[in-house]
C-alpha positions as CSV (number, residue, x, y, z in Angstrom):
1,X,0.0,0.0,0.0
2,X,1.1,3.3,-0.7
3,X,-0.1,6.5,0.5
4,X,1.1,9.2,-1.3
5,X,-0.3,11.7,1.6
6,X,1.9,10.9,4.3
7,X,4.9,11.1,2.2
8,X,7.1,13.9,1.2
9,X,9.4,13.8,-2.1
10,X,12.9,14.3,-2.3
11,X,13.7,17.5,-3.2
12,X,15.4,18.1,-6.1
13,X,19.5,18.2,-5.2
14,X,19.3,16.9,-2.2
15,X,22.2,14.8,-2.0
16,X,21.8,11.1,-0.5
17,X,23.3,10.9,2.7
18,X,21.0,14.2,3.7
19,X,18.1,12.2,1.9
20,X,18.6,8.8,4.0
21,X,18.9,10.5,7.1
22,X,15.6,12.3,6.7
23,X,13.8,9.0,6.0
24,X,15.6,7.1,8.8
25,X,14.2,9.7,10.7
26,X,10.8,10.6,9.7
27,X,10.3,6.8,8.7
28,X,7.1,6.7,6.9
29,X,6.8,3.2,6.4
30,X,7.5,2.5,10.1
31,X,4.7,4.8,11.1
32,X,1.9,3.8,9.0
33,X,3.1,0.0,9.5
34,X,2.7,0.2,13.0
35,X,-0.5,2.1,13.2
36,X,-2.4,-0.2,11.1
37,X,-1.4,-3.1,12.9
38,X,-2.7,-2.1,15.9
39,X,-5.9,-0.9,14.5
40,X,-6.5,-4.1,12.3
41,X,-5.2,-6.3,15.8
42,X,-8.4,-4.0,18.0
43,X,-10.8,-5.4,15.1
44,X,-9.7,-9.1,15.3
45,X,-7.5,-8.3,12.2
46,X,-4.1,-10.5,11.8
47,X,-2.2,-8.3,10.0
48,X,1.3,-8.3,10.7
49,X,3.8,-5.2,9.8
50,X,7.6,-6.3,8.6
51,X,9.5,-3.7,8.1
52,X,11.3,-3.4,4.2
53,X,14.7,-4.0,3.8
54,X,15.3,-0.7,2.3
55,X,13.9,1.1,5.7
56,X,15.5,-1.4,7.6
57,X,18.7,-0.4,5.7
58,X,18.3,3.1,6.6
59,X,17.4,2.9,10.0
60,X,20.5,0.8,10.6
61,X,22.9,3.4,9.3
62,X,21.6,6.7,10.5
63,X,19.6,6.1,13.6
64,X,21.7,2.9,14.4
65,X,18.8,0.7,15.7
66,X,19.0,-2.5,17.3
67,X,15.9,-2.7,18.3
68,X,14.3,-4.5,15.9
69,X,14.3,-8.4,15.2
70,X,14.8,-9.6,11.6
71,X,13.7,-6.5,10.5
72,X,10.3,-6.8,11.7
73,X,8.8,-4.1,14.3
74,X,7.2,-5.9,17.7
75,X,4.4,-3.8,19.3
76,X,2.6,-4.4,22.3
């Protein structure tokens, strides 16, 4: 799923180490992901988020975070 709405575009010249660390830190995919899992879990749902290796790959390198397990995000 993509929504187009909660992302913002890469500016144009914006080189790619300034352009990871942004999404590392506003991380989209991590936010949506996570929300919707918890909503679809509250209505019986069994929808399970993983984050991509691509935002895995960024979060790694510019927010360093171990946190996560195989690349998949564990809420509560």
């Amino acid at each position: 799923m993509i929504d187009f709405a909660q992302c913002v575009f890469r500016k144009e010249g914006q080189d790619d180490n300034d352009w990871g660390y942004w999404k590392a830190w506003q991380d989209e995919e991590g936010a949506m992901g996570v929300v919707m899992e918890g909503k679809l879990r509250k209505l019986g749902g069994c929808y399970h988020y993983e984050r991509s290796a691509e935002s895995w790959r960024l979060n790694k390198r510019f927010m360093g975070e171990d946190s996560y397990e195989n690349g998949s995000q564990k809420i509560g």
